[in-house]
N, C-alpha and C positions, 0 to 999 in steps of 0.2 A: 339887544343892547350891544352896540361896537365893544371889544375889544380896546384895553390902553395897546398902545405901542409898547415890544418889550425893552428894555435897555441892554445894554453890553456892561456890564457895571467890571470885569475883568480888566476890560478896555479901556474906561472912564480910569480905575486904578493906576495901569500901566502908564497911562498918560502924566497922570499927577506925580508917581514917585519919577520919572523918565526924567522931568521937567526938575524935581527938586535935586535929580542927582547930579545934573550940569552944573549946582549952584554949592553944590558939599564939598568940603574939602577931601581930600585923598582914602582913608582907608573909610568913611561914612560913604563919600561919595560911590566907591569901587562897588560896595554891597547894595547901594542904594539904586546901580544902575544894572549889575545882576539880576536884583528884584523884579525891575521894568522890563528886562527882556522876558523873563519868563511870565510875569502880568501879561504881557503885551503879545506874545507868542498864543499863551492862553486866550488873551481874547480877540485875535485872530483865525483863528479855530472855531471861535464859540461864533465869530459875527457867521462864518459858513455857514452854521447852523439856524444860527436864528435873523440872519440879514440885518443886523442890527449894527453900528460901533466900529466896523471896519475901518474908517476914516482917523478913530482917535485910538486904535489899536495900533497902525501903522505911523503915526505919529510917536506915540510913546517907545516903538522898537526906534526910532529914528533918533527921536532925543538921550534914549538909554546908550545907544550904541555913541551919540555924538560926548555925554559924558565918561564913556570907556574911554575914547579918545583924547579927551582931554585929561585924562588921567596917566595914564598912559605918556 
């Protein structure tokens, strides 16, 4: 019986809050994109391991870091 494909669910996360922290105002925003870096770092890490997510772990540190920016 094949194996499921595993998921990056780290990655999936850091993408989602990365995304809502562009959209938050200032001190929600600032924690909210904190969050994503270290999601996103984490499943950056994790896709190494399991080749899975790299694509939306690398998006989420992009988004996090582009709401640091904006806050900032």
């Amino acid at each position: 019986m094949p194996q499921r494909p595993q998921s990056n669910g780290l990655a999936v996360a850091g993408f989602v809050v990365g995304l809502v922290s562009v959209f938050m105002p200032l001190v929600i925003g600032f924690v909210m994109a904190g969050v994503g870096l270290g999601l996103s770092i984490g499943g950056l890490v994790r896709a190494g391991r399991i080749a899975a997510g790299s694509g939306l772990a690398v998006a989420g540190l992009v988004l996090s870091i582009v709401g640091l920016l904006l806050i900032i």
